[in-house]
C-alpha positions as CSV (number, residue, x, y, z in Angstrom):
1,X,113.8,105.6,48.2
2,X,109.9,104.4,47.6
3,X,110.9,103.8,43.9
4,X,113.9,102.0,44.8
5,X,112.0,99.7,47.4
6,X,109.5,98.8,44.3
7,X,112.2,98.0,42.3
8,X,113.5,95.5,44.5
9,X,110.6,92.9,44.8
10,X,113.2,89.9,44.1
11,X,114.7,89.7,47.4
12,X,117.8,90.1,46.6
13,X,118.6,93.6,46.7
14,X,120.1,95.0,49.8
15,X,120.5,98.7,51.1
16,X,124.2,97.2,53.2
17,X,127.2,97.6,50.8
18,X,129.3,94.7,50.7
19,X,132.0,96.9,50.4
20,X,131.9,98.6,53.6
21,X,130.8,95.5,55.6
22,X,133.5,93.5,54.5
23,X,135.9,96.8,54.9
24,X,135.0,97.4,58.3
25,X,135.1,94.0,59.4
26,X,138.7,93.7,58.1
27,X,139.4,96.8,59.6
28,X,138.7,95.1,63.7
29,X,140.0,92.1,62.4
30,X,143.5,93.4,62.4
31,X,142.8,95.5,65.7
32,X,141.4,92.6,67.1
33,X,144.8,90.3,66.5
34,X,146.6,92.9,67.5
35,X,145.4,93.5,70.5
36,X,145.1,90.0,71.6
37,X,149.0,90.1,70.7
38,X,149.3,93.0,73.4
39,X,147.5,90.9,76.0
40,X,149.5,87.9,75.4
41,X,152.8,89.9,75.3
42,X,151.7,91.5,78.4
43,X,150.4,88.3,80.3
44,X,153.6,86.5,79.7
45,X,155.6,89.5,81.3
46,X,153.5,89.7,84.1
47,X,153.7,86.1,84.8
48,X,157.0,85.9,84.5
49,X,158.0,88.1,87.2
50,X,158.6,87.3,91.0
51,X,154.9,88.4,92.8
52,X,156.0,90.6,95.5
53,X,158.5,92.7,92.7
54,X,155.3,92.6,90.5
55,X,152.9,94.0,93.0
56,X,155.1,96.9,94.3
57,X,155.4,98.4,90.8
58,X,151.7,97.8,89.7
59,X,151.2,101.6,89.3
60,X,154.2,102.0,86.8
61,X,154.4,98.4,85.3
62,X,154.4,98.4,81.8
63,X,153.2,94.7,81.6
64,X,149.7,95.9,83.3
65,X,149.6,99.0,80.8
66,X,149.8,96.7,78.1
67,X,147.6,94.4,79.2
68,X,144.7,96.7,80.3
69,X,145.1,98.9,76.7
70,X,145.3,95.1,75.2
71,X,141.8,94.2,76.8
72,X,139.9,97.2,76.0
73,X,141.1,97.3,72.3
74,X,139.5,93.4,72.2
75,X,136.5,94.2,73.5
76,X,135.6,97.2,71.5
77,X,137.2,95.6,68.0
78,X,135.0,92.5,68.8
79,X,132.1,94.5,68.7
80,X,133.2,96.4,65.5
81,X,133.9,92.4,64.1
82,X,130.9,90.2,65.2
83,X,128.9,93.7,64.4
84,X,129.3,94.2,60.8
85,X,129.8,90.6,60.1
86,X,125.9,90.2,61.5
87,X,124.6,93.4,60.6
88,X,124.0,94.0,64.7
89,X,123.1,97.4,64.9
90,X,123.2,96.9,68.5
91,X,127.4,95.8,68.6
92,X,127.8,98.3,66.3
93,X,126.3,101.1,68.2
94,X,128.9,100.1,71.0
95,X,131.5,100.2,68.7
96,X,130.8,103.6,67.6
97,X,129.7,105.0,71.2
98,X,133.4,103.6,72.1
99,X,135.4,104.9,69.7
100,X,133.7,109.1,69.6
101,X,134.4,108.3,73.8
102,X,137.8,107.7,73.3
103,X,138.6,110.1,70.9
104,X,137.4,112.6,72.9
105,X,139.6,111.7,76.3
106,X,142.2,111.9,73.9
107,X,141.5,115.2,72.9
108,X,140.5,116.4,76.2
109,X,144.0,115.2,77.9
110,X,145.8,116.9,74.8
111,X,143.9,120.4,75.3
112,X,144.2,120.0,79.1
113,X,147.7,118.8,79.1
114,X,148.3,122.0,77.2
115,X,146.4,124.5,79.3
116,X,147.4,122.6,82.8
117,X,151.1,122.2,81.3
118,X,152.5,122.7,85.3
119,X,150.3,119.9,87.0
120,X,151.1,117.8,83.8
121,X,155.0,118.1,84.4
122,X,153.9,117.8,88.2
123,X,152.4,114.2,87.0
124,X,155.0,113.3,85.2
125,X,157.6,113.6,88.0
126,X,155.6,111.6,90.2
127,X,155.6,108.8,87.7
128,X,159.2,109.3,86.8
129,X,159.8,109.5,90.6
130,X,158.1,106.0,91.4
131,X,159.7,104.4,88.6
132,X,162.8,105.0,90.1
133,X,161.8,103.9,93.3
134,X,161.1,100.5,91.7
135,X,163.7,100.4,89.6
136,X,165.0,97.7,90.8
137,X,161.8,95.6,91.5
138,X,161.6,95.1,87.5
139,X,163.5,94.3,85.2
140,X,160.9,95.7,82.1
141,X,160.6,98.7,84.0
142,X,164.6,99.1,84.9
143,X,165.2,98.4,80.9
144,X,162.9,101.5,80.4
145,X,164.3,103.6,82.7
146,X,168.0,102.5,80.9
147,X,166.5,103.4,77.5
148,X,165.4,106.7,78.4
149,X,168.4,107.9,80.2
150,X,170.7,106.9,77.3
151,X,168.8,108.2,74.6
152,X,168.0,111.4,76.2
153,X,171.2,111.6,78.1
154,X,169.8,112.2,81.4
155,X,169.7,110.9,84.8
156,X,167.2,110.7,87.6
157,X,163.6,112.9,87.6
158,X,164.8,116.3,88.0
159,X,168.7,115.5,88.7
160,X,170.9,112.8,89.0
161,X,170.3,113.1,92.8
162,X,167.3,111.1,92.8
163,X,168.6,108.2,93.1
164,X,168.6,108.4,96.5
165,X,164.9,107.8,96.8
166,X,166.1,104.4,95.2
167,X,166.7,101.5,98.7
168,X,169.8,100.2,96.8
169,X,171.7,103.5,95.6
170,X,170.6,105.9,98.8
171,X,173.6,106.7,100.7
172,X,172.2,105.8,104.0
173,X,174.2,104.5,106.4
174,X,171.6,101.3,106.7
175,X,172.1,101.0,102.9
176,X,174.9,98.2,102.5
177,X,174.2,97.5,99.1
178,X,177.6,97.7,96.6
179,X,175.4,100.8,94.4
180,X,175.5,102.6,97.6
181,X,175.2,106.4,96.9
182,X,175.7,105.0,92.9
183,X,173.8,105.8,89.9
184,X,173.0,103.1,87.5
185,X,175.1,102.5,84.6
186,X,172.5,104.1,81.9
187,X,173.5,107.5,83.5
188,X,177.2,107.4,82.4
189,X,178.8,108.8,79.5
190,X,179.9,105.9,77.7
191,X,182.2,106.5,74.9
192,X,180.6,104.9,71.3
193,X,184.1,103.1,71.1
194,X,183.9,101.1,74.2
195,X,183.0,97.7,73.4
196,X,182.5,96.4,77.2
197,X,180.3,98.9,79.2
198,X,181.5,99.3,82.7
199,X,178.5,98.2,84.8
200,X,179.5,100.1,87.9
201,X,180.8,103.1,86.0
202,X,178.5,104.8,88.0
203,X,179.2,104.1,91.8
204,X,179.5,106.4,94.3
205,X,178.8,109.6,92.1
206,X,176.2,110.5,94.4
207,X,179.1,112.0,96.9
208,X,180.4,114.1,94.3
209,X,179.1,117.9,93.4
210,X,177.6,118.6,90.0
211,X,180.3,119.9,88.3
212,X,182.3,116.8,89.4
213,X,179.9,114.4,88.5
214,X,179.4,116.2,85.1
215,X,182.9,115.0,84.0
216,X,181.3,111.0,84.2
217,X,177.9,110.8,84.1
218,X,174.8,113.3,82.7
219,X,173.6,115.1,85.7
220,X,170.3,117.0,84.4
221,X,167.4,115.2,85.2
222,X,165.1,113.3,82.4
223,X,161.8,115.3,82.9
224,X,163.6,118.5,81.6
225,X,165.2,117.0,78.8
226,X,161.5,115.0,77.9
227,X,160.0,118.6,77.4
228,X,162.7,119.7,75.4
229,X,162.6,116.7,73.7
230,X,158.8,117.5,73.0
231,X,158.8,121.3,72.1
232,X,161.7,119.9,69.6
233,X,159.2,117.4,67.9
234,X,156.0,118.8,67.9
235,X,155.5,118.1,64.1
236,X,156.4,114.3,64.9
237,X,153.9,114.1,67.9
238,X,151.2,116.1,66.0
239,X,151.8,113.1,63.0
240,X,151.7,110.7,65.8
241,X,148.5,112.3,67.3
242,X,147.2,111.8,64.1
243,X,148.0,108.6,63.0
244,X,146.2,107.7,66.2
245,X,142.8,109.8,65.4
246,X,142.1,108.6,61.8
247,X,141.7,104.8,62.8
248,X,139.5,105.8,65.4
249,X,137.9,108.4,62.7
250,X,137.2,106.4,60.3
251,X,135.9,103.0,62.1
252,X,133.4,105.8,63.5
253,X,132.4,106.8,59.9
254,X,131.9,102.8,58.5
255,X,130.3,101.7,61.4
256,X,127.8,104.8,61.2
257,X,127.5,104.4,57.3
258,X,126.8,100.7,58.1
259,X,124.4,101.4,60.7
260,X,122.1,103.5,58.7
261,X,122.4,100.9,55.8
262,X,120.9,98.5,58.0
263,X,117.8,100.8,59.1
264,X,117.1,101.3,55.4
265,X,117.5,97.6,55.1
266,X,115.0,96.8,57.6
267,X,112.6,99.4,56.3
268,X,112.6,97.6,53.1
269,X,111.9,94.9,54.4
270,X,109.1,96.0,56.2
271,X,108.2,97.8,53.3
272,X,107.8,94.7,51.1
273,X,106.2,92.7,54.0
274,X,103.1,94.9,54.5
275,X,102.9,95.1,50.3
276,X,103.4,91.5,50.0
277,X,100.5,90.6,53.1
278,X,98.4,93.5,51.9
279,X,99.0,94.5,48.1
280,X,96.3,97.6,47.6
281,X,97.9,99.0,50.7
């Protein structure tokens, strides 16, 4: 390095590759748009719900989730842009720091997911469970719910029976809602043929036994299907899982390459300051 750092008594040589500067910037530049697509996406749902609905389904609200994910990704690609566009070892240090944390929680909730597989599922149910509860309250969150029970062919958490926890399909007699003891239209099985989907296809299943039911709607609950679902696709989560980590992996291994370009830098510098001010030293 010493003979290097007498080479370079023109000024102009520097120890921070262009390439990966310019790489790495470009790399939380389109993070950074992105996410402050997530954050607008997300505001304009939230904003454009009636407050009290909004407020009753924080916990489960997708409009929150993707504003909250939307806001962390900004900060942390904002670092990762101002910080190799300056050569801030500081910002990029946060960066870094940021993206090793979060790469660990994600590894840590996929080993403990795995080994606490039982309090995982019982998780899950709660969520899936509260969802349905507010199912009503919002429409994003009702369009969810629709999606998932048609494509998995499922109804309710853990059977079709859960929508009884719901104010408008319980079958209480202080219930005098029309999709009393119903289950929403999502849960029916709707023939590929019919062009005009019967909305109320699924009123007052509730009353009926499974086997009954069985003959009009799906009557096994979502959760079980989800983990069949899963142990079905584990190649195609694994891809997903790592389609997620190697972003993360390798804005770690610029910024660090960058960072330790940048201490060489300054030591050049400081090198060819004390030569410059004292030349026998």
């Amino acid at each position: 390095m010493a003979n290097r750092r007498r080479g370079a008594t023109d000024g102009d040589f520097s120890y921070v590759s262009r390439v990966v500067k310019y790489t790495l910037f470009l790399f939380n530049m389109i993070f950074w748009v992105i996410a402050l697509v997530m954050v607008a996406i997300g505001v304009y749902a939230r904003v454009s719900k009636h407050a009290e609905a909004a407020m009753a389904s924080l916990s489960v609200d997708p409009a929150v989730l993707l504003m909250v994910v939307g806001v962390l990704m900004f900060l942390i690609t904002f670092c990762g842009c101002v910080g190799s566009l300056r050569e801030n070892i500081c910002l990029l240090q946060i960066f870094c720091v940021f993206l090793i944390l979060i790469f660990l929680l994600q590894l840590a909730a996929g080993i403990l997911g795995f080994i606490f597989s039982d309090k995982a599922r019982a998780k899950v149910t709660e969520l899936i469970n509260d969802a349905v509860i507010h199912y009503r309250d919002d429409l994003d969150l009702q369009n969810l719910i629709d999606y998932g029970q048609r494509e998995f062919g499922c109804c309710g958490g853990t059977a079709f029976t859960d929508w009884q926890h719901n104010m408008y399909f319980n079958c209480t007699p202080e219930n005098r809602s029309r999709e009393r003891c119903s289950v929403p239209y999502s849960c029916c099985l709707i023939s590929k043929d019919e062009a005009v989907i019967n909305t109320m296809c699924g009123s007052g299943l509730q009353l009926q036994n499974f086997l009954e039911a069985a003959e009009l709607i799906y009557t096994n609950g979502c959760i079980d299907k989800l983990v069949d679902w899963i142990h079905s696709n584990l190649f195609l989560l694994g891809g997903v899982a790592l389609g997620l980590a190697i972003p993360q992996l390798v804005g770690i291994m610029l910024s660090q390459i960058m960072i330790n370009q940048i201490r060489e830098q300054i030591d050049l510098q400081n090198y060819n300051h004390r030569h410059q001010s004292d030349p026998w030293r």
